[in-house]
N, C-alpha and C positions, 0 to 999 in steps of 0.2 A: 573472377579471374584476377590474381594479382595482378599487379607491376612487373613487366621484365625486370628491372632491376632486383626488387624484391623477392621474387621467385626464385632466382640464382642463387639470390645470396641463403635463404632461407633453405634452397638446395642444398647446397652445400656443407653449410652446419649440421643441419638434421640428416641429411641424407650421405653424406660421404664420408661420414664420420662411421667408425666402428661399432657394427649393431648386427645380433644376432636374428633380423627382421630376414622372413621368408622359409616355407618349410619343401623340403623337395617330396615329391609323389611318388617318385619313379627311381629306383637305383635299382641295375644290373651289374653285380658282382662289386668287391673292394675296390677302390681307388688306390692302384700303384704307387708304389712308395718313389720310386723314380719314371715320373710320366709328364704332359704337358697336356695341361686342361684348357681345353676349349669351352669358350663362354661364349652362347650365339641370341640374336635377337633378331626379327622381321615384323615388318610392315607395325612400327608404334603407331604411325599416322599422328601425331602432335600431341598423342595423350600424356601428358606431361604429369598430372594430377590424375588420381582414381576415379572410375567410375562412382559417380555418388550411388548413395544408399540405396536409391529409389529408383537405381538403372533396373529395364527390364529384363538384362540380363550383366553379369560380371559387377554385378553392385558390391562396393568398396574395393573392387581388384584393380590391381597396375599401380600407377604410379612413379614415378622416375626416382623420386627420393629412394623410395622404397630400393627398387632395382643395382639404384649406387650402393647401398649400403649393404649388402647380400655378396655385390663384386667385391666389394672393400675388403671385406668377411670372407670371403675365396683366395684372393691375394694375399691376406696375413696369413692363411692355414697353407698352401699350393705355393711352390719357388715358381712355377714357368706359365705362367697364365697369355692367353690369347683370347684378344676379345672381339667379334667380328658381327657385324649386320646386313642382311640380306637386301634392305631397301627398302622404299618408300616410308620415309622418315617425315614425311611432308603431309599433311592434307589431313583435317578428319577432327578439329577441335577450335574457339576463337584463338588458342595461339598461335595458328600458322597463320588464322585470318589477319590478323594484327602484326603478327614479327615474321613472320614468312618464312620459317625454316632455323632462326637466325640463335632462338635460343634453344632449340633442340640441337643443334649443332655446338653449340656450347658447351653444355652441360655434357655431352656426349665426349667433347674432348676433355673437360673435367674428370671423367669416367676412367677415362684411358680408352676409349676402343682402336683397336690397330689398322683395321681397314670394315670400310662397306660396300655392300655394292651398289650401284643406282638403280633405281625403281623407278616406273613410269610417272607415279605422283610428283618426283622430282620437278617434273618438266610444266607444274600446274601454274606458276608465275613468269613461263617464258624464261630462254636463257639467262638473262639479262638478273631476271628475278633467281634464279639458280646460283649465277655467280656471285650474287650479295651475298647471300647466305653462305655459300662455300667460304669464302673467306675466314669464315668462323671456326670453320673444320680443320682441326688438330691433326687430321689422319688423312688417310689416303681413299679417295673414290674411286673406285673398281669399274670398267667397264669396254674388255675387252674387243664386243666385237661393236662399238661405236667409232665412229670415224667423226669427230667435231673439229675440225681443223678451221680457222679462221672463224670461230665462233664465239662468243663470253664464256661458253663451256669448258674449250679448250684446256685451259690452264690447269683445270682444275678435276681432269680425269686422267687417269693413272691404267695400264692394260692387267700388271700384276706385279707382287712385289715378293718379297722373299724372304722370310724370319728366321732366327736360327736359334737354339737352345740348346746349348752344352752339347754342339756339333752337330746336331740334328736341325737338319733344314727342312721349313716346311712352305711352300711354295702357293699364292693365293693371288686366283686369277678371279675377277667379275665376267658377269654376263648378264645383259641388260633386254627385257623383251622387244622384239619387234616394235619397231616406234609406228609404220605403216596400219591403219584402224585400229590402233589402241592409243595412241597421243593426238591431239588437235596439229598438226601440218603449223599453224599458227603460233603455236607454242615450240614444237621443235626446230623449226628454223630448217638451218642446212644440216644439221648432223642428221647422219645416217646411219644405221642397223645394218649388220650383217649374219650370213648364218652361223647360227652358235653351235652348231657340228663343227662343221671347219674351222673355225675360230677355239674351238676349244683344243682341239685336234693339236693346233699349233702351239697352245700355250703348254700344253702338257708336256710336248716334246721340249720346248723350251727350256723349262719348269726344269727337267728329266735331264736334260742332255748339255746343256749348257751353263744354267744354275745348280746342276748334281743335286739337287731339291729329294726326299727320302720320303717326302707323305705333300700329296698337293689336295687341297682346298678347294672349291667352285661356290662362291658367292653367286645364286643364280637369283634371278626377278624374272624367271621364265614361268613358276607355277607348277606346283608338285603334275597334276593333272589336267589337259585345261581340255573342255566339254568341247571349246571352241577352234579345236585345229591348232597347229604351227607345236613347235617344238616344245616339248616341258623337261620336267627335270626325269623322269622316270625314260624319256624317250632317249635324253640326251645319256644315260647312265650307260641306255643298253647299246648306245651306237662309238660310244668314247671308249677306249683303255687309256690307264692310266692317271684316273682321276679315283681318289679314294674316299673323299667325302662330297657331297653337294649339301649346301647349307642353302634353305631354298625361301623363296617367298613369292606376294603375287597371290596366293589364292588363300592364305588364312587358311591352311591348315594345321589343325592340330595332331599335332602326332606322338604319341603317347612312349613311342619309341624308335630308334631311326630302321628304316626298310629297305633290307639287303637287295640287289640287282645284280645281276653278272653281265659285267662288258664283254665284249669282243674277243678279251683276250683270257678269259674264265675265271677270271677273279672278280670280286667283289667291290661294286662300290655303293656307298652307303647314303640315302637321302634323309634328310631330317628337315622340318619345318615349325616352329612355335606359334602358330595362332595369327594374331594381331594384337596392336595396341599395348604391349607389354606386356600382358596378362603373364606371359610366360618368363622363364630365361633357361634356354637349354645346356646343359653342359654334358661334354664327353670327354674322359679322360684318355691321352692316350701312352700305353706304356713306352719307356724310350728301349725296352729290351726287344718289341715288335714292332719293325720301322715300319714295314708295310700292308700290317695289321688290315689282313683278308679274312679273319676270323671274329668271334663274338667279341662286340665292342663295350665298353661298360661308358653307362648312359646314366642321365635322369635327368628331371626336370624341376622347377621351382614353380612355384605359382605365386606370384608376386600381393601383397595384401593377405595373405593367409597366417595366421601365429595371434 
């Protein structure tokens, strides 16, 4: 493992410099000539570097250089790029052991991403340990139905925020799983979880009615499917209107392409999730001629370390 410093910097050069590095797998239909491309990532867990050669599995994939430089590559080819993470950014390599989040959040605001959402891993160095790290972060942390008021959190969580692209507003709310038997009580402190029905319920209307928002977003760390009870993203789909995509994380799934659900209100919303550890980076274009694009969505995916 490098130097934090050396790693950044060696980032940087090689990595967020213009490179035709990354091959996509997955494309359904042309990419619109006037649209706004969604770039997404979940659960890297501090893999900052590939897996080495001799992984038992994803040997030479990921990588964060790699990742910048494919976004970079997106951004000079794409005018309206949006670039978003579903969470748990934290945990899963010696570089969190050692820097704690600190230079994943760096290098991520070097990236450009616009907002993420929080993931339970967040919470594996104690508040205290969170808000070092946050400090680093360029962008906004998503995490609507948490309530951290009077905590080191606080500051540094956001409910939703709201983009806008040549008059098209796109409105992106977080939602962060149950903190009750999934976090140590010890590590979360006072902040509290609420339910992410109701809580979504509200942002959407929000989103919708007050920010006139034209396609909303759901950063979720609920889990496409969880074996284990409580809400996921498939359940939250079918019980919300008004949410047109969920960008999901939490349970490491791959998904080869995003999977339509009908809410409430009989339209369409759409779940996608990339893996872990960067292996992936999803993108989906969306046209600005179809604001509320309830029909086939054109997709695909990159595999990072592949070419």
């Amino acid at each position: 493992m490098s130097s934090r410093r050396a790693f950044i910097k060696q980032a940087s050069i090689l990595g967020f410099g213009y490179s035709a590095a990354g091959r996509f797998l997955r494309n359904i239909g042309e990419v619109p000539s006037a649209s706004i491309t969604i770039l997404y990532t979940n659960d890297t867990h501090a893999r900052l570097e590939p897996f080495p050669e001799n992984a038992r599995q994803f040997a030479g994939l990921g990588g964060i250089a790699e990742r910048a430089s494919l976004i970079k590559k997106i951004r000079y080819e794409q005018k309206y790029v949006l670039l978003l993470d579903a969470g748990d950014v934290f945990q899963g390599t010696p570089w969190f052991d050692v820097y704690g989040g600190t230079v994943d959040f760096e290098l991520m605001t070097q990236m450009g991403y616009d907002a993420m959402a929080i993931g339970n891993h967040e919470f594996d160095r104690g508040l205290d340990g969170f808000a070092d790290a946050a400090k680093k972060a360029g962008f906004p942390i998503l995490a609507a139905n948490y309530l951290a008021r009077d905590t080191p959190m606080n500051p540094f969580l956001q409910d939703q925020i709201v983009k806008e692209f040549d008059g098209f507003r796109i409105g992106i709310f977080g939602l962060g799983i149950k903190l009750n038997g999934v976090v140590d009580p010890s590590l979360s402190g006072e902040v509290r979880s609420f339910d992410p029905v109701r809580t979504a319920e509200r942002s959407v209307e929000s989103l919708r009615n007050f920010y006139d928002c034209d396609y909303i977003i759901c950063l979720s760390h609920l889990g496409y499917k969880q074996e284990l009870g409580g809400i996921d993203d498939e359940m939250l789909a079918r019980n919300v209107s008004g949410i047109n995509l969920i960008i999901g994380g939490h349970t490491h799934t791959f998904m080869d392409e995003p999977v339509p659900v009908k809410n409430p209100s009989g339209n369409t919303t759409w779940i996608s999730q990339m893996g872990h550890s960067g292996i992936r980076l999803g993108r989906i274009d969306l046209p600005l001629s179809e604001p509320y694009f309830t029909g086939n969505i054109k997709s695909r995916y990159y595999t990072i370390g592949v070419g």
